[in-house]
FIKOLZA-1660 file (N, C-alpha, C; in steps of 0.1 Angstrom, whole numbers, plus 5000, padded with zeros to 4 digits):
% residues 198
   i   px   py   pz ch aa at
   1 5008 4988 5000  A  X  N
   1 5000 5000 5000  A  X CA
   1 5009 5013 5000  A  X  C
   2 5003 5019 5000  A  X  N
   2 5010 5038 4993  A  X CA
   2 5007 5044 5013  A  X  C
   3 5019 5055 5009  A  X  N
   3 5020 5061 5020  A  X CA
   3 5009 5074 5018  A  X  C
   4 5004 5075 5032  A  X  N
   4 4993 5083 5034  A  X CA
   4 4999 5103 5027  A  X  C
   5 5009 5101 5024  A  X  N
   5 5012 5116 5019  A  X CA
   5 5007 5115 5001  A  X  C
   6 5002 5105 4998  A  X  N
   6 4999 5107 4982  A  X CA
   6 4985 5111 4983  A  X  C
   7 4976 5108 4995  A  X  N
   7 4964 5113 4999  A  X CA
   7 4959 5129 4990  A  X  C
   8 4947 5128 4983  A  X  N
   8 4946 5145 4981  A  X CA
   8 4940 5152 4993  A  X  C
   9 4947 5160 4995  A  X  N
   9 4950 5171 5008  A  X CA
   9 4936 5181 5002  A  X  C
  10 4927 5184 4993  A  X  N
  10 4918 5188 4994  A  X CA
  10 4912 5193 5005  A  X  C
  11 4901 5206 5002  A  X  N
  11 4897 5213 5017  A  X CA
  11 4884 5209 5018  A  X  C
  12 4876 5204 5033  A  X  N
  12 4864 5197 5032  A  X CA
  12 4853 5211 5034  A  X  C
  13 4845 5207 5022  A  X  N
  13 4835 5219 5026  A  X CA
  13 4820 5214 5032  A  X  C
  14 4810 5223 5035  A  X  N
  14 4799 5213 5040  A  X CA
  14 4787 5211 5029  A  X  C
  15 4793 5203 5022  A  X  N
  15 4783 5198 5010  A  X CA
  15 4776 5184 5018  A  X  C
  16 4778 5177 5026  A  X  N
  16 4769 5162 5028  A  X CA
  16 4771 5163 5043  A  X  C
  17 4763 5155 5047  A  X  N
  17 4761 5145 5059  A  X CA
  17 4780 5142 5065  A  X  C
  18 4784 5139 5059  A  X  N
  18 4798 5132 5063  A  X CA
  18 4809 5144 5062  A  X  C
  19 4810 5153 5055  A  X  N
  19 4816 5163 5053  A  X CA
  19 4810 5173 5067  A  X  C
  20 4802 5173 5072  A  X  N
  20 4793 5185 5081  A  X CA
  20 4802 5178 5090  A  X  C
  21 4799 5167 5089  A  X  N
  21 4809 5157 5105  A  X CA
  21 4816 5162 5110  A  X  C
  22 4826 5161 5100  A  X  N
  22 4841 5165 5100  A  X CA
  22 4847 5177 5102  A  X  C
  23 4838 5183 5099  A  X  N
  23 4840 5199 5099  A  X CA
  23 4836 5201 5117  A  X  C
  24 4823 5196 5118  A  X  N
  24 4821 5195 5137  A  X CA
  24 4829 5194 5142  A  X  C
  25 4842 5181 5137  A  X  N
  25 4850 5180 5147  A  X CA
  25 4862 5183 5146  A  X  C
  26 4862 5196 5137  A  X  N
  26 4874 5201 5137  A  X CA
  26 4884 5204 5126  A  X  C
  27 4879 5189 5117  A  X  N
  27 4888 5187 5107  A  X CA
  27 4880 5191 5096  A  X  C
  28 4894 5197 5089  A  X  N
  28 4892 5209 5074  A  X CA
  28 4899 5206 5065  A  X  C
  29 4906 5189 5067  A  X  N
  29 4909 5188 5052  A  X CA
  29 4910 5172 5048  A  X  C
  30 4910 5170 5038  A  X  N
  30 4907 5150 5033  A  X CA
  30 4915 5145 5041  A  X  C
  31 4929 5151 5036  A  X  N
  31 4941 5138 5046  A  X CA
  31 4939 5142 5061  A  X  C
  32 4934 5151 5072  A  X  N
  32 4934 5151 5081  A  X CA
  32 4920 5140 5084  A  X  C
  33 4913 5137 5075  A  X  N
  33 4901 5129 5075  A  X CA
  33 4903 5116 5079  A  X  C
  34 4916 5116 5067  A  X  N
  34 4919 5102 5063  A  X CA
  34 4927 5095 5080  A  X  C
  35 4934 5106 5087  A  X  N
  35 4944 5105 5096  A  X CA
  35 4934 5104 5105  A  X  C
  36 4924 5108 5111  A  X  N
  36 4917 5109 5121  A  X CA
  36 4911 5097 5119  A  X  C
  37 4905 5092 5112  A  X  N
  37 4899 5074 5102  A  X CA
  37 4906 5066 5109  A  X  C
  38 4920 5065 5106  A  X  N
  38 4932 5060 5109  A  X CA
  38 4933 5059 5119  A  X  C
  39 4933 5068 5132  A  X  N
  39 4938 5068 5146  A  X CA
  39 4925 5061 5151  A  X  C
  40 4913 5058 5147  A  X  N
  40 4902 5054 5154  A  X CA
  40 4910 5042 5154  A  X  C
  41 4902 5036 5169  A  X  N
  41 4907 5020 5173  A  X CA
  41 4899 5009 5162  A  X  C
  42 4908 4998 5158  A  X  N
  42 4900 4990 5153  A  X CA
  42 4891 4979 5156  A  X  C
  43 4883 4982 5157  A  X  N
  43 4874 4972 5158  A  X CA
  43 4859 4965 5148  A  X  C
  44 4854 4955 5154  A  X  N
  44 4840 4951 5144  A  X CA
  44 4829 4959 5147  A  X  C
  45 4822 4967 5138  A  X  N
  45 4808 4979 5144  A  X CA
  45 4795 4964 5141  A  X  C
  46 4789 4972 5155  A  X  N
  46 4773 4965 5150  A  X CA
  46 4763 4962 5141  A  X  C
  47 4763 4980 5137  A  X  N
  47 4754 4979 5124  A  X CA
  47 4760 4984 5111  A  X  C
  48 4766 4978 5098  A  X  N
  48 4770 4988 5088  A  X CA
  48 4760 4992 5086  A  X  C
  49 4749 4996 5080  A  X  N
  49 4739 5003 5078  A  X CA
  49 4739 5021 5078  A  X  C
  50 4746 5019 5093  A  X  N
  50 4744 5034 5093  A  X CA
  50 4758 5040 5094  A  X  C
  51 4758 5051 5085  A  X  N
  51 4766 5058 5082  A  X CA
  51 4780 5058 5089  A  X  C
  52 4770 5066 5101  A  X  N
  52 4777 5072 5111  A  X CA
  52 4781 5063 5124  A  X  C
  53 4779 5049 5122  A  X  N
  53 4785 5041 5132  A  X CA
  53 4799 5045 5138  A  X  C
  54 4805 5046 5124  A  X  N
  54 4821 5050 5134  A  X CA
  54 4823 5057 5141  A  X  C
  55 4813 5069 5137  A  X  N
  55 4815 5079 5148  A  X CA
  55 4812 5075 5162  A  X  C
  56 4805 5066 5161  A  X  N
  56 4790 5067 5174  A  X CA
  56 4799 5057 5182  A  X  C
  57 4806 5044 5179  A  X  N
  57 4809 5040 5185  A  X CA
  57 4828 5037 5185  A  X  C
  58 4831 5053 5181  A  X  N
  58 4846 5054 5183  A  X CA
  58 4855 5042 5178  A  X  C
  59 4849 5035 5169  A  X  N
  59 4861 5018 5162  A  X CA
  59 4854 5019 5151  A  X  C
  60 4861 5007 5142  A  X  N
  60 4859 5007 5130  A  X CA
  60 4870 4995 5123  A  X  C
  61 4866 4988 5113  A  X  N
  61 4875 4977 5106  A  X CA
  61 4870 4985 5095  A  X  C
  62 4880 4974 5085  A  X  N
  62 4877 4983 5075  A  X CA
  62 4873 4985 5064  A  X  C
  63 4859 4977 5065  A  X  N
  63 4845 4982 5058  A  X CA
  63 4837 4997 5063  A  X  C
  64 4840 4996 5074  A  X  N
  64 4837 5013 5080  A  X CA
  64 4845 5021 5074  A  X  C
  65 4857 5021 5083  A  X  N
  65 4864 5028 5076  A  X CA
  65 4868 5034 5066  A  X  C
  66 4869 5025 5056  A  X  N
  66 4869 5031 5038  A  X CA
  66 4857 5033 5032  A  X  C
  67 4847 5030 5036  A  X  N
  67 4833 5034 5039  A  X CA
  67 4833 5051 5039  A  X  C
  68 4836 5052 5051  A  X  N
  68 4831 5068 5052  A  X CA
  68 4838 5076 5048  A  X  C
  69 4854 5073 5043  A  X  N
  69 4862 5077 5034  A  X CA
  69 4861 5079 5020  A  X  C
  70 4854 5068 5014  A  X  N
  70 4855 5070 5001  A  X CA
  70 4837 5076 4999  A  X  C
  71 4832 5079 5006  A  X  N
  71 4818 5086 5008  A  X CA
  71 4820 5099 5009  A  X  C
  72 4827 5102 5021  A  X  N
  72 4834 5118 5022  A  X CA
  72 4845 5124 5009  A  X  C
  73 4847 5110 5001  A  X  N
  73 4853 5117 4985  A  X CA
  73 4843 5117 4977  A  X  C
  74 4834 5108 4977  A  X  N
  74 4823 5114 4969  A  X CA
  74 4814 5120 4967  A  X  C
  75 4814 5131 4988  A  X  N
  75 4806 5144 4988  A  X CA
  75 4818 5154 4983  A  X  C
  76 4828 5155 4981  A  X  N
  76 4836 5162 4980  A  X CA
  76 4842 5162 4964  A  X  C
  77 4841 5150 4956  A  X  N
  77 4840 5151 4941  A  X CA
  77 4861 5146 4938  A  X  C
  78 4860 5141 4952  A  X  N
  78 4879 5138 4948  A  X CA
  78 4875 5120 4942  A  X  C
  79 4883 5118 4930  A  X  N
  79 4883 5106 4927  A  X CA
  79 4888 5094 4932  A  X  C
  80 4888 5088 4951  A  X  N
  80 4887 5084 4953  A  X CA
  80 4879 5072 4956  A  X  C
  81 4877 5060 4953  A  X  N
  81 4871 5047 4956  A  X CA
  81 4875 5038 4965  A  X  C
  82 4867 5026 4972  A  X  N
  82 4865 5020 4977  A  X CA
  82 4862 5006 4968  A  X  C
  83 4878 5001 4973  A  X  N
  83 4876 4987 4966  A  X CA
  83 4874 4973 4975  A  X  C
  84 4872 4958 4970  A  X  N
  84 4870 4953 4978  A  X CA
  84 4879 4943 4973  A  X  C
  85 4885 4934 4981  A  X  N
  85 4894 4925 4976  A  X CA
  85 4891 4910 4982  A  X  C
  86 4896 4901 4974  A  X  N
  86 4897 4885 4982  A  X CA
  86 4907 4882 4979  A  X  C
  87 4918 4882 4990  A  X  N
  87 4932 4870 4994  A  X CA
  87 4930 4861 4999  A  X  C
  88 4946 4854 4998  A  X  N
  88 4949 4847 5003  A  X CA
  88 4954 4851 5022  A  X  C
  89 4945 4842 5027  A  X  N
  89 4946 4848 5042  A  X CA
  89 4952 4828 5049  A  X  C
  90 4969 4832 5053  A  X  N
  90 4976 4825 5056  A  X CA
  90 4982 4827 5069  A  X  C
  91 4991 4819 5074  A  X  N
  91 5002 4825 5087  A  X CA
  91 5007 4835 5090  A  X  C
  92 5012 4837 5075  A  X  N
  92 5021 4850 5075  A  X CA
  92 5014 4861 5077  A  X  C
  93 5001 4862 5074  A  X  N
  93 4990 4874 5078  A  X CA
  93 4988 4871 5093  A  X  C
  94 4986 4862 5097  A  X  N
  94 4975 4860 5115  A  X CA
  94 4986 4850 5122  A  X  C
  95 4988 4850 5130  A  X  N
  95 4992 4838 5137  A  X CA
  95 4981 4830 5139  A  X  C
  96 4980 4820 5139  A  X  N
  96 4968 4806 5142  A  X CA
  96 4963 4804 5131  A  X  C
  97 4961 4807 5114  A  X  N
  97 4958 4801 5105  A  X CA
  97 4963 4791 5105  A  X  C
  98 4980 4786 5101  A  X  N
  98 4980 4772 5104  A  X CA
  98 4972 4761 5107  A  X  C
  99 4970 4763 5121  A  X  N
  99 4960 4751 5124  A  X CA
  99 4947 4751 5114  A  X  C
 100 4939 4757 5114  A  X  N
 100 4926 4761 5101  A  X CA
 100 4931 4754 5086  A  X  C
 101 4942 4756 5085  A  X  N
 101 4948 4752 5071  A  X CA
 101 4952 4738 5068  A  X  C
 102 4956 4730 5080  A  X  N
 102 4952 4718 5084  A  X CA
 102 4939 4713 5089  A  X  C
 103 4931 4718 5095  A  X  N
 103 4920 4715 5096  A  X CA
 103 4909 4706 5085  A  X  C
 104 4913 4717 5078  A  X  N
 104 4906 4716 5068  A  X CA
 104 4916 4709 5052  A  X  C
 105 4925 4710 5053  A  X  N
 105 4933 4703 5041  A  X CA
 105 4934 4712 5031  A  X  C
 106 4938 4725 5033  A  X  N
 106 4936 4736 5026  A  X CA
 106 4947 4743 5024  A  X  C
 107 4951 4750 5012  A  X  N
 107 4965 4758 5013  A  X CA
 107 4962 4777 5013  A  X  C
 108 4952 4785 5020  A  X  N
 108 4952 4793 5023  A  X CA
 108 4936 4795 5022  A  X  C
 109 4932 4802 5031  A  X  N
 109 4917 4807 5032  A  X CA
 109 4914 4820 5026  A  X  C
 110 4904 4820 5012  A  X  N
 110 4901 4830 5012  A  X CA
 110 4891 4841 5017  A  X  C
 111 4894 4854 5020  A  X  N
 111 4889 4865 5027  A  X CA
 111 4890 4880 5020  A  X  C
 112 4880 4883 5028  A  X  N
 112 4876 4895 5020  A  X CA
 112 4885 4908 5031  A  X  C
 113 4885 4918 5023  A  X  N
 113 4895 4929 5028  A  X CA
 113 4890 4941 5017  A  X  C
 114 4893 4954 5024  A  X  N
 114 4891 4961 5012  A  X CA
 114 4900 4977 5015  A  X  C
 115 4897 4984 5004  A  X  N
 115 4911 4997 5010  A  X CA
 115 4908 5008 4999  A  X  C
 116 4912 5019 4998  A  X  N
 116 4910 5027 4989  A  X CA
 116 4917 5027 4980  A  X  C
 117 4918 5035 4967  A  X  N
 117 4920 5039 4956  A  X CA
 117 4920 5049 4949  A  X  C
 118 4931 5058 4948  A  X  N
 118 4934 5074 4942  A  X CA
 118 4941 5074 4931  A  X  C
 119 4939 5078 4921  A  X  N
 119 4949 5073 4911  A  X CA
 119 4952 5059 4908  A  X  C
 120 4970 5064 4911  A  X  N
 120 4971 5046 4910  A  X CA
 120 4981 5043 4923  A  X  C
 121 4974 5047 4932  A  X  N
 121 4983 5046 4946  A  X CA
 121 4967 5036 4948  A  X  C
 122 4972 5031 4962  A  X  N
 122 4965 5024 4974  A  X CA
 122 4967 5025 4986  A  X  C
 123 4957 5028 4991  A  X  N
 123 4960 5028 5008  A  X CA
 123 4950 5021 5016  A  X  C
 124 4954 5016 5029  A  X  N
 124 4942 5008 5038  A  X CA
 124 4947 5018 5050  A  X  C
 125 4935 5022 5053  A  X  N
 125 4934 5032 5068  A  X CA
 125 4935 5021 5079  A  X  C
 126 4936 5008 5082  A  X  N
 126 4939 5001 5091  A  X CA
 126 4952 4993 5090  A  X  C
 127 4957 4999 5081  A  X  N
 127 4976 4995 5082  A  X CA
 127 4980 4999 5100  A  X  C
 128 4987 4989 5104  A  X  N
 128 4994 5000 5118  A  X CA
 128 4978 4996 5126  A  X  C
 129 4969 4994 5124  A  X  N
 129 4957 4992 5134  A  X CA
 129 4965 4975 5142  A  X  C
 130 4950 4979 5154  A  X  N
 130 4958 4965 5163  A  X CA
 130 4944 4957 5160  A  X  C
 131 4943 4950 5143  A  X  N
 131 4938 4942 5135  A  X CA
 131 4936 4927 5137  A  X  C
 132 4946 4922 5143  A  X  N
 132 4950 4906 5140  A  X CA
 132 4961 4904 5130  A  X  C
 133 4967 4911 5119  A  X  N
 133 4972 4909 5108  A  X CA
 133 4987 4913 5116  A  X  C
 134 4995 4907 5114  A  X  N
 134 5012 4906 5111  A  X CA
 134 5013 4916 5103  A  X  C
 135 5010 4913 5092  A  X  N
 135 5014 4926 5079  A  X CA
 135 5004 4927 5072  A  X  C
 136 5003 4937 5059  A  X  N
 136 4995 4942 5055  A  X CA
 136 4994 4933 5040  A  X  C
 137 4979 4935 5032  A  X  N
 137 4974 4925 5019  A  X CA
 137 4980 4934 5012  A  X  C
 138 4988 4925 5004  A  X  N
 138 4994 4930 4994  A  X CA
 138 4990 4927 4976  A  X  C
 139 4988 4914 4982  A  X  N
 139 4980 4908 4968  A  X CA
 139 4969 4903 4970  A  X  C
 140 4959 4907 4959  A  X  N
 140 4944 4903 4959  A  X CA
 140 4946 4890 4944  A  X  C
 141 4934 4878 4950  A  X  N
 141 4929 4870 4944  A  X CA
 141 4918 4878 4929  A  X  C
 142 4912 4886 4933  A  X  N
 142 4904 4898 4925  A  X CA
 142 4899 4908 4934  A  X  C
 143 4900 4919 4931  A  X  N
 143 4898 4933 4932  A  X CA
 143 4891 4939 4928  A  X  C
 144 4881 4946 4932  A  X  N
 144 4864 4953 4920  A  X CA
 144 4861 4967 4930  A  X  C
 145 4863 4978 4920  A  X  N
 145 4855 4990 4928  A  X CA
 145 4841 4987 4934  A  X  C
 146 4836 4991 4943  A  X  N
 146 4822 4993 4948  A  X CA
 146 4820 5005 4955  A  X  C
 147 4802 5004 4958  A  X  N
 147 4799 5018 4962  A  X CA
 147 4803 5015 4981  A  X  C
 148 4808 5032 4983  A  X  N
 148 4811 5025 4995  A  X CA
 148 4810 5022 5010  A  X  C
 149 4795 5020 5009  A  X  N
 149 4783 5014 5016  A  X CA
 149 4777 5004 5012  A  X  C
 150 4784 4994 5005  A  X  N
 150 4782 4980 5002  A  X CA
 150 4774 4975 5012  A  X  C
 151 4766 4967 5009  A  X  N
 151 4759 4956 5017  A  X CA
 151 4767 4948 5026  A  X  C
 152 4767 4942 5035  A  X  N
 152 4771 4932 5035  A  X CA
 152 4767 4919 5030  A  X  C
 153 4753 4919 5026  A  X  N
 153 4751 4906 5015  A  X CA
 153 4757 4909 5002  A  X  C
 154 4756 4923 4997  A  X  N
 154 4760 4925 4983  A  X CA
 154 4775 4920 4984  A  X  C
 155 4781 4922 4996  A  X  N
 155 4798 4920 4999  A  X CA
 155 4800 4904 4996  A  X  C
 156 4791 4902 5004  A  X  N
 156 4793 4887 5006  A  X CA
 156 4788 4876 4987  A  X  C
 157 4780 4881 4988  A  X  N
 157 4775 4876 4968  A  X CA
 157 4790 4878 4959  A  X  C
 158 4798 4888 4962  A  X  N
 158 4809 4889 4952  A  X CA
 158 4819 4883 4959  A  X  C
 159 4822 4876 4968  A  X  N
 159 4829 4871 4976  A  X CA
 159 4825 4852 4968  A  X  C
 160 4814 4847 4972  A  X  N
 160 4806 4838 4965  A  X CA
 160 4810 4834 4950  A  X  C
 161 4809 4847 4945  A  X  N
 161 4814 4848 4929  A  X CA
 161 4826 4847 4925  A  X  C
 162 4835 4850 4935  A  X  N
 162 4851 4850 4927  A  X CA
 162 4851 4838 4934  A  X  C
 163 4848 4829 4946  A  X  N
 163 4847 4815 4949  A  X CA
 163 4845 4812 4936  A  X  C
 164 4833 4812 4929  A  X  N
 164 4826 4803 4920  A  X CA
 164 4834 4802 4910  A  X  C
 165 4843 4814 4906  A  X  N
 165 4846 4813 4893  A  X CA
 165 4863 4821 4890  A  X  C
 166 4868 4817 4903  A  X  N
 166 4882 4820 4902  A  X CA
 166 4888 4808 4911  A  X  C
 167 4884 4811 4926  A  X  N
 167 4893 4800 4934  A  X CA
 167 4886 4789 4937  A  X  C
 168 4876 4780 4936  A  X  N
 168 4872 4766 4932  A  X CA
 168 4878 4757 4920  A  X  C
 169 4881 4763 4910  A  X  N
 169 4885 4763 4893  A  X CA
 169 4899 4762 4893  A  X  C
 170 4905 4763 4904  A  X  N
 170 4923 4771 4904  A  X CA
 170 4926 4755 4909  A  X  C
 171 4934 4751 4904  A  X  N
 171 4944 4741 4902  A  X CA
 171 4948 4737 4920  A  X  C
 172 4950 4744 4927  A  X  N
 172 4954 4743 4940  A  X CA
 172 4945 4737 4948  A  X  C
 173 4930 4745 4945  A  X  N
 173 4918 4743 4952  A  X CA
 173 4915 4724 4949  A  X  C
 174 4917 4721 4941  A  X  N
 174 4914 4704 4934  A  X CA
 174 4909 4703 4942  A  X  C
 175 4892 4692 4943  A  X  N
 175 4891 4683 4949  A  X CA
 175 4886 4692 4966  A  X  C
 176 4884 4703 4962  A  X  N
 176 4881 4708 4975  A  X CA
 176 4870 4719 4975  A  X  C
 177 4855 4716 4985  A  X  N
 177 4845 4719 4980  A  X CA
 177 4843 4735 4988  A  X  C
 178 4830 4741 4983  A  X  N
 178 4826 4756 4990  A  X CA
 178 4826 4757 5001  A  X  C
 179 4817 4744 5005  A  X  N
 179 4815 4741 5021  A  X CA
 179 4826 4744 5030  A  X  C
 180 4832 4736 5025  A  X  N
 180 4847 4736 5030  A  X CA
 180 4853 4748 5034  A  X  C
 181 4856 4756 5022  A  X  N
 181 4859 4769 5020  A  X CA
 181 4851 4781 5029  A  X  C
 182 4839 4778 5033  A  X  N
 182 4835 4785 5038  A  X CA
 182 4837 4785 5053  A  X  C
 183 4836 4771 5057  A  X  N
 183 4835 4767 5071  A  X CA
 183 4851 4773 5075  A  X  C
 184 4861 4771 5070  A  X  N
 184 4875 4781 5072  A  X CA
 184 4872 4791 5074  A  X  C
 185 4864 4802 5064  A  X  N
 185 4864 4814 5066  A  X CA
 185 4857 4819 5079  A  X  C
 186 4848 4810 5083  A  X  N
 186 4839 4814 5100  A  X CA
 186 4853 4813 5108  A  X  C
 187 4860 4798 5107  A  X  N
 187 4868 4799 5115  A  X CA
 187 4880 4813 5116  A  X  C
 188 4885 4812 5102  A  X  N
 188 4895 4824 5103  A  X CA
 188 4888 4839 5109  A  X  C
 189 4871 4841 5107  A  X  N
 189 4869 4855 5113  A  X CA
 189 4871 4850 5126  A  X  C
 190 4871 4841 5133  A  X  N
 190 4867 4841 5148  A  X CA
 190 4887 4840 5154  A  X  C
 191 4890 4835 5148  A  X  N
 191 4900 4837 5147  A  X CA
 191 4908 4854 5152  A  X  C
 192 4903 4862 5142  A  X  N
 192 4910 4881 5138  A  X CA
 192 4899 4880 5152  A  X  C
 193 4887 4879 5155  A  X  N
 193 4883 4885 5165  A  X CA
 193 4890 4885 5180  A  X  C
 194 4894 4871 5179  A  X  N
 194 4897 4864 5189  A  X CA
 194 4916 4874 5190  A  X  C
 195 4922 4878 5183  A  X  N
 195 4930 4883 5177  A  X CA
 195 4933 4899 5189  A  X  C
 196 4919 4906 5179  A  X  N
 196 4920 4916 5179  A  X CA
 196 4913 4920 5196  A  X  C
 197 4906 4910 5204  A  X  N
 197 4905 4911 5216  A  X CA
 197 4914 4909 5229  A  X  C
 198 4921 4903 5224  A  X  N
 198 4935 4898 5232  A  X CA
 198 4940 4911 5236  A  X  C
% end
């Protein structure tokens, strides 16, 4: 991912809901947005639905996160997006996959992640968060802009889909069904929770 200075430094005016926020609390410009985003603790929110969850409940992972980011670029008209990705989610990302990966007879679990997009930089405002992750996703399985207040079913259907028609079909996967694949991914989230509560 790209360092947070390639950010556009744009000035926030009060055109929307998410921009008035920001301005309440202080902050008058994108990358101070993006940095304030950033310093919030990480955590899982209750409801995506609403907007303003992150605010309300001071945390955020980061479907919030880049959420309200790439929303406050698109009250503001900066060509930033919110993308979503599926990797490969291994050791080298979590400690405790391993076991999961044997569990199940598997050579990496795929999982969803997602981060912004300015040009041709990238950045994830939960780099440096206390995530569960070792290091940061570097490589995505596939990658697709979305709006960014995605569903979580809409999230989850394109998740489903690159299963159906990228990593089921992949030579590695042989012989190895959805089921499967899925029942890992309950375990790997409980896993990051289990992680990120410690």
């Amino acid at each position: 991912m790209d360092s947070y200075d390639k950010l556009p430094d744009a000035e926030i005016k009060p055109v929307g809901e998410l921009s008035i926020k920001f301005l309440d609390l202080g902050i008058k410009t994108f990358r101070g947005a993006c940095d304030y985003v950033h310093k919030i603790d990480y955590g899982y929110n209750t409801n995506y639905e609403d907007k303003m969850i992150l605010f309300k409940e001071k945390r955020g992972s980061c479907t919030s996160k880049h959420a309200v980011i790439a929303s406050l670029a698109k009250e503001l008209k900066i060509p930033l997006y919110k993308h979503v990705c599926v990797y490969k989610f291994t050791e080298e990302i979590t400690t405790g996959v391993d076991e999961i990966l044997k569990k199940f007879e598997i050579p990496y679990v795929p999982m969803v992640h997602c981060f912004l997009v300015y040009e041709n930089y990238q950045f994830d405002l939960t780099e440096g968060n206390h995530n569960g992750k070792k290091t940061h996703i570097d490589e995505c399985i596939h990658s697709e802009r979305v709006d960014p207040f995605i569903s979580r079913k809409d999230e989850y259907l394109l998740f489903k889909k690159v299963l159906k028609e990228k990593i089921l079909p992949s030579k590695e996967m042989e012989g190895i069904t959805e089921k499967i694949l899925l029942k890992a991914r309950a375990k790997s989230i409980d896993l990051l929770i289990n992680c990120i509560l410690a």
